[in-house]
N, C-alpha and C positions, 0 to 999 in steps of 0.2 A: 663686818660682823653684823648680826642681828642688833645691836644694841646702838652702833654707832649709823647704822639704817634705821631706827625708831621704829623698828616692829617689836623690841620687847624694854622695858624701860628700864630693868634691873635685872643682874645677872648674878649670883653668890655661887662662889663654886665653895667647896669643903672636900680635904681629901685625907682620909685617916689612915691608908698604909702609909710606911717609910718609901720613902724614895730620897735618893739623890737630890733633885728637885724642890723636893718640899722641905722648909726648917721642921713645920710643927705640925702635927696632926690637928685637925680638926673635923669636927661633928656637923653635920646638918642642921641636927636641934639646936646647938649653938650657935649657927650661924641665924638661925628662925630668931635669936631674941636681940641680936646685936649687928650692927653692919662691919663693915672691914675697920673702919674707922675708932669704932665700938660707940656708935649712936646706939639711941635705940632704934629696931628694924621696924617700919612702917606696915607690914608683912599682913599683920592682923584688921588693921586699918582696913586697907585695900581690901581682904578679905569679905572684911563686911560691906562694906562701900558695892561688890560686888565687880572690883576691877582688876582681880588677881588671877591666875593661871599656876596652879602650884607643878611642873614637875620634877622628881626627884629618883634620879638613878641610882640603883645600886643594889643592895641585901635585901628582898623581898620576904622573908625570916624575918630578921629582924628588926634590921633599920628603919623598914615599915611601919612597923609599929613602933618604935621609938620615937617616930618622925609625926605620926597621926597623934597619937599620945602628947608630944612639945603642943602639936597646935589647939587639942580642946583644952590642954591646961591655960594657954593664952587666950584663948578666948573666955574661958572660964574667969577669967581674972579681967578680962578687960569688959567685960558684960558685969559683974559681979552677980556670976552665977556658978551653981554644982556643975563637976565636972561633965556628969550626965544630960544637966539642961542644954549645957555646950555642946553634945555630942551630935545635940537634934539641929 
């Protein structure tokens, strides 16, 4: 895998249909603030540091924007600044 060849360092998956498979559903934005573990996610860090690569599949509707939205409210909080100063 990419991860265990060191071309990507962290991998979260989140999967919110039911399936056989999966116990629980889970969110993207959820996974954006906690690891599997439930650390907190370094996610923001990296971000600013400029060593992150964010992508994410799925509902372009709306999970999009749910997904864009988790991440200037985290930075908005980790800069302590308005969501909008975040946005820039």
């Amino acid at each position: 895998s990419y991860q265990k060849e060191g071309h990507i360092r962290n991998l979260h998956t989140a999967f919110s249909r039911s399936s056989k498979n999966f116990i629980k559903k889970e969110y993207v934005q959820d996974k954006m603030i906690c690891n599997n573990d439930g650390e907190d996610n370094d996610l923001i860090q990296l971000i600013l540091e400029g060593n992150a690569s964010v992508y994410v599949c799925g509902d372009g509707n709306h999970m999009a924007k749910d997904v864009q939205g988790k991440i200037v409210q985290l930075l908005s909080s980790k800069l302590n600044n308005t969501e909008s100063e975040a946005k820039e």
